[in-house]
Every structure is written in C-alpha cells, then in structure tokens.
N, C-alpha and C positions, 0 to 999 in steps of 0.2 A: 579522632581521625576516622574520615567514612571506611566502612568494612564492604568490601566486593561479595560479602555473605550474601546482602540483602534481595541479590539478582538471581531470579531465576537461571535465564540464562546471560550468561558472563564472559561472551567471545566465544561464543559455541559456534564450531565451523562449521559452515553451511554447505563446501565442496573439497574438494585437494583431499579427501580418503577412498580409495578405491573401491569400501563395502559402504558409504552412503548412498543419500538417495537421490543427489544429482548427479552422482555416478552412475547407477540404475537409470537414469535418462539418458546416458550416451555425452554428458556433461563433466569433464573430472576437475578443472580449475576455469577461475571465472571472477569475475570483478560486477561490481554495481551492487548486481540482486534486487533493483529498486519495485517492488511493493504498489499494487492498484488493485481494485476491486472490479473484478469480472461482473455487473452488476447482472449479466442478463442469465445466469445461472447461478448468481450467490457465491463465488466460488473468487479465487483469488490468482493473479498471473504476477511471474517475479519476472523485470526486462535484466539482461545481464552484458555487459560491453563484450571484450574481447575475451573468448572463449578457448579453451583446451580440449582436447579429448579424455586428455591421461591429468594425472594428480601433478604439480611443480610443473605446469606447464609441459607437460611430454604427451606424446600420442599425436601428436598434429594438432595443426590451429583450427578454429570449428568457426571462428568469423564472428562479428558483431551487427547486431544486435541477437542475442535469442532469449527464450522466453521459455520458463517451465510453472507450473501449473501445482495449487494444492486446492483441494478438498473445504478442509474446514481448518482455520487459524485458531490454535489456542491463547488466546491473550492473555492469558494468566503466566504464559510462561512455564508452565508447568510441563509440558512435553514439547522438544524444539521444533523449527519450520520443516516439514520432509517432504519433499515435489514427489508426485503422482505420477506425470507426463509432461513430454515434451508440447511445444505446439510448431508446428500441427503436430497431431498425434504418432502419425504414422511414418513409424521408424526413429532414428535416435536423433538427438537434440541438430538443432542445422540453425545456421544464419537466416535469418527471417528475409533481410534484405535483398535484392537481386542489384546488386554494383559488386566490381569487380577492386580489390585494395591492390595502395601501393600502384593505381593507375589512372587515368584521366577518363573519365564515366561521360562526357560528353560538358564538362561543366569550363574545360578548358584552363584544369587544373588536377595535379595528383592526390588522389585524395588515397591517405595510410588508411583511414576507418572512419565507420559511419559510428560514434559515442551517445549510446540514449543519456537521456538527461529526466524525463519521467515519462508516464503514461497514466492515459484517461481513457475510461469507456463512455460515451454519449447514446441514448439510445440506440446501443447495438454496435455504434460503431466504438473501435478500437484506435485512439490515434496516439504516436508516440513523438518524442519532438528530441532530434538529436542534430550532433556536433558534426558537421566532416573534418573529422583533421587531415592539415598540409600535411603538417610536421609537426612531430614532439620538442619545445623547446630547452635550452638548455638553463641554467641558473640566473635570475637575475637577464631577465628576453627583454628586451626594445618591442616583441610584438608578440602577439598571441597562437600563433601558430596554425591557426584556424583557415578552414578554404569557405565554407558556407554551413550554415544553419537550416533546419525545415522542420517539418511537420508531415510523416506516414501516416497512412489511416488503411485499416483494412475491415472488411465491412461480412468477415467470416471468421471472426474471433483468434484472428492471427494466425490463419491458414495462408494467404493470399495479403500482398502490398502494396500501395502503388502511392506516389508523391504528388501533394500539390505542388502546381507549377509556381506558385509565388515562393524563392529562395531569400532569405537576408545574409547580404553578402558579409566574408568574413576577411581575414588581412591577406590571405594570397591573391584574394578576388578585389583587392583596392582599399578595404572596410575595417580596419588593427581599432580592436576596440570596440565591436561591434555592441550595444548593451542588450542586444536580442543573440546574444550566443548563445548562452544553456538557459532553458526556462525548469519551472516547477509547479506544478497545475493545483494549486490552492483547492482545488474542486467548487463545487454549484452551491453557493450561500443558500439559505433561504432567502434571500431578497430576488433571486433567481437566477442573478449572473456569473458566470464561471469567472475565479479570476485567477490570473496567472502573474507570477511575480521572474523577473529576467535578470541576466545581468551577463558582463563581457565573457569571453571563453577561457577559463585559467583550469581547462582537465590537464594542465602539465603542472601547476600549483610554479611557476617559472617567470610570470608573467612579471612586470613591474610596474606596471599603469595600470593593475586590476584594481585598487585602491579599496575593492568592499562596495563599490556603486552596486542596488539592488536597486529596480523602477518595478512599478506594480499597475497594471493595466487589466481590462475586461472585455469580456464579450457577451453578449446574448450568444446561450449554449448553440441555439440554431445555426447560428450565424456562425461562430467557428467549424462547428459539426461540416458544416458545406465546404469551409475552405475561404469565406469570407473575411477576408482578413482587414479592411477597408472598414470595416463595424467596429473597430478598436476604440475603444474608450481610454483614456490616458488619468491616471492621475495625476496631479500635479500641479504644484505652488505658482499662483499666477496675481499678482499685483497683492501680494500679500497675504493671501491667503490658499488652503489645499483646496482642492474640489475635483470632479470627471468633466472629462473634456473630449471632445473628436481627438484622436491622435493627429487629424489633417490640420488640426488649429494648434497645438502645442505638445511638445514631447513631452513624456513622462519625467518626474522628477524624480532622482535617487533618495529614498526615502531615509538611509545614514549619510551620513558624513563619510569622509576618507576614514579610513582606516586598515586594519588588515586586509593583505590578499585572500581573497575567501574561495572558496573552489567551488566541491558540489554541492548545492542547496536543495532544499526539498523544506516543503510547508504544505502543513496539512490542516483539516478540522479537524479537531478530535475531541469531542463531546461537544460543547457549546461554544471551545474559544480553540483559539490556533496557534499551531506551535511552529515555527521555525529553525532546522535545525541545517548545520553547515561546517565543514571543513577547514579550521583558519590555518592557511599555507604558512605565517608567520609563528602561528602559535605553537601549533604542530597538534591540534586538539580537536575535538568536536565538540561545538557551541549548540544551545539553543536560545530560544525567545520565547516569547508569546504574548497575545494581544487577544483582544476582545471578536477583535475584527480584524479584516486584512486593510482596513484606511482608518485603522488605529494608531496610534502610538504603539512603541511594543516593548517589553520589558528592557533590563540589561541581560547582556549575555549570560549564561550561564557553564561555566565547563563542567563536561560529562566523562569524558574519556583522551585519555592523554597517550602522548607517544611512551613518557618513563616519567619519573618523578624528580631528576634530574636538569631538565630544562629551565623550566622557571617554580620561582616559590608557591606559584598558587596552582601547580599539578601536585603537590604531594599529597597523597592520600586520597586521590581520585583513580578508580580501575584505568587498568595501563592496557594498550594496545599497539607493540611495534608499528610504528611508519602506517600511521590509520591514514582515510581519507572516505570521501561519501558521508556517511551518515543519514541512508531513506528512510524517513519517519512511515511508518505501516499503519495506515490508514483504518485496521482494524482495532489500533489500540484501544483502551475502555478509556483512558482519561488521561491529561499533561500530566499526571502525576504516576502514570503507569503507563511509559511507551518503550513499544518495540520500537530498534534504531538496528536499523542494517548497513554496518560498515565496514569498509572493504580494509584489506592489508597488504602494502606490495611489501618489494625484496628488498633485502640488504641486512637480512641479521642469519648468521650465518648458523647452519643446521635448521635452518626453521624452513616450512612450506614458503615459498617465494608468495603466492597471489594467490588470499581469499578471499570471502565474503562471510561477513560473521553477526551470530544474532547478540543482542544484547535488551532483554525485556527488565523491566523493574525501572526503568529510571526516569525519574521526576522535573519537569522541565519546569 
C-alpha cells in the first residue's frame, strides 16, 4: 500500500495560521493558490480566488482575485512555499480587481466574484483568465451558474488591471454550458505557440451537463498578448481525422469523451512532456495525465489524492485530503515524476480549518 512517507510535503497548509507567511501578507484564509512564473524577474506569483483577512474565514472578506509573490521555489520539497509580498507591494494583500461583488458592474448581471482559473506572463505582460459567478449552484444544477468569462492583463506586474472588451458569455448572460468558461494556459511549446486547453464552468463541482468536455485551441503568443482573440486556432476532428483549424471555420473538439464532472484543471510543461492534472466532482479526487504534447493522445487517469479511503476501492491507500478540489500543477516542478500540486480544502469536517490551500511535492504523474 502506497505510504504518504514519500512526500515532502503532504498537505502542508499554505494559509488559515495566523504566524504564517500569508498571514504576514495581510492574507489569513484563501482558496486556488494557483502557481505561474514571473518570468521578467525569475521570481514566482500565486493568483488565489476568494480571500479572508483572519485564519477560518474571520477578519473580513479581502475579495478575489489576489496575488502574493515568492522569491525562489524549492522543488525538491524540502522547505515548503512561503510568500514574500503582497502585489502590489504596498500595504497588505487587497483584490487586484476594480468590480464591485454581489452587484451588476455594467455587464447587466450580478456578478458574486470574479474566480481565477490560471495566469501567464507574456513578455512582461501579466494576463489572468477568470470566472464571473452569478451564483453558486446547488447539487445536481440544470446550469452552471456562471454570468461571463475574460481575460485581465496588466502590464505592471499586477500593480494595475484593466479588461479586454472581448467577454464569452456564460448562463446568466444566455450561454449554460459555455466551453470557454475556465481555461488553463498549457504555456509557449517550442513550436512557438501558446496553447490553452478550456472547458464549461463547474467552480460549484454542481453542474450536471459538465460531462468532463476539455477542447484545446492556440494562439501566436503576440496575438493573445494584444487581446487578439479572432487569431484562435481550433483543434479539432474534421472528416476523419484531428488537425488546427481557424476557430471561424470549426469549433474545437472535446478531446475525452463524457465522462466525470471535472472542475479545476490546470496543464503544464514540465520537463519535456505535459501533465494534466484536475478535480473529478464525481470522484471526489485529484487526477492526472500526461502526454507528449498538448495534440497528443494522453495517458489514463491517474489518482493522486483522495477525499478518505472510504469512497471507493481504488482510493485506499492513496494520501487523503478532506473535501479537496483545484489541484495547480507549479510550473516549477523538476519532472512528471516530481510535482508540486497546490490543492485547495473547503468546509464541512468539523474542528478542522474550513478553507485552505495546501502544498503537496513528491507526486508522480
């Protein structure tokens, strides 16, 4: 039976204690934590969803999206993730976003929170790609809850924000099912083109037409970096066979089949091949993959981390993690066979911190 010996770190919480070091930022509980590479300083930024002041959610709400900032990543695992600073710098950790929650920002719907889903840096610039939730759904939804999708970019290393006008509408705004709801920034192949992999909005894990659809599409870096969205390349199965396509000629094809409701996703390069890793709402687990390439074929799933050992037969003896979800593959890992996975924990086990975000290095996709 596998041993949780072998991990460095093994659900090491990342915030909800009041002498850590996102505490020291003005940060005390928080969800995502999702992982990019600051490239124009070497240095590393974590985006984090819906924010606290104080440790179990107390101190007041601090808003989503924010961002705090380390130094130098140890990927060996061997001393955990500890944030430096807020961004901006100056003063204690704050919502990056300028929209107002729980109100109508001009979009002609209420939007609860603006939900990151990943972030890239493009020569210099900074662009993150999130969720506006309507509404949190409830068990088993007819829709996804979702008001609109986008893309921030800010062009002072997350000092300063501002929105491209192009939005993809979500189910308040007409669109339930939208497959451009949460992306995941695969990053700049060496072939040269940035590719991003998409799929419907299931941050409530509630959905019931989420089915596990993932579509994988591209850009010339330039051309997203601008806001060019019209430059989209599609992959997708067309008279028989896969190939890229103009997105204006044919939509992206879901590269699984039906299957589980999948939530957050994130796919990275990490050494030469790419790893996939995600949230199955059915499973209760955090999966990965991996391929060669991103218009690969890609492995079978893999489970990593489980809610208890108790659910189904093939969690037992894999590290346990109450009520997980996320799972940001950290872009600084050394290999598929040694990655950091940053996954978040909500509430419902009682005496325990309600909402973290926790590291976990060592594990082999």
């Amino acid at each position: 039976m596998p041993s949780t010996e072998q991990f460095p770190q093994n659900g090491t919480l990342l915030c909800d204690d009041p002498a850590d070091s996102a505490s020291a930022c003005g940060l005390g509980s928080g969800d995502l934590c999702i992982p990019y590479h600051r490239a124009h300083d070497d240095t590393w930024g974590y985006v984090w969803g819906d924010c606290w002041r104080g440790p179990a959610q107390t101190g007041g709400y601090l808003g989503s999206p924010l961002i705090l900032t380390q130094e130098t990543f140890d990927a060996s695992g061997a001393r955990p993730i500890e944030f430096g600073r807020p961004v901006p710098a100056a003063g204690p950790a704050r919502q990056l976003f300028d929209y107002a929650h729980n109100a109508d920002n001009g979009f002609g719907v209420t939007e609860v929170s603006r939900i990151p889903n990943d972030a890239i840096e493009i020569d210099g610039r900074t662009l993150v790609q999130y969720t506006s939730v309507h509404t949190w759904v409830p068990p088993d939804s007819a829709v996804d809850g979702s008001a609109f999708s986008g893309v921030a970019y800010s062009d002072d290393q997350g000092a300063t924000w501002h929105d491209f006008d192009h939005h993809w509408d979500g189910q308040a705004l007409g669109t339930d099912g939208n497959p451009y709801g949460m992306w995941t920034f695969a990053g700049i192949d060496p072939d040269g083109y940035l590719y991003i992999f998409a799929k419907r909005w299931n941050g409530s894990h509630h959905y019931r037409f989420d089915h596990g659809h993932i579509q994988l599409f591209r850009y010339d870096p330039a051309d997203f970096r601008r806001g060019d969205f019209a430059a989209q390349q599609n992959w997708a199965h067309v008279d028989g066979e896969w190939g890229w396509y103009p997105a204006s000629r044919y939509p992206a094809t879901p590269i699984f089949g039906p299957g589980n409701g999948i939530g957050e996703l994130s796919v990275k390069r990490i050494g030469s091949a790419y790893v996939m890793a995600y949230f199955d709402c059915a499973d209760l687990s955090i999966k990965t993959r991996t391929a060669p390439r991103p218009d690969a074929p890609w492995s079978a799933e893999k489970i990593q981390v489980v809610h208890d050992h108790a659910h189904l037969p093939s969690h037992r003896g894999k590290p346990q993690l109450p009520n997980p979800y996320g799972g940001y593959i950290h872009p600084g890992s050394p290999s598929p066979s040694n990655l950091t996975l940053l996954i978040s924990r909500w509430n419902g086990i009682e005496g325990a911190r309600p909402y973290a975000a926790t590291q976990w290095t060592g594990l082999s996709a």
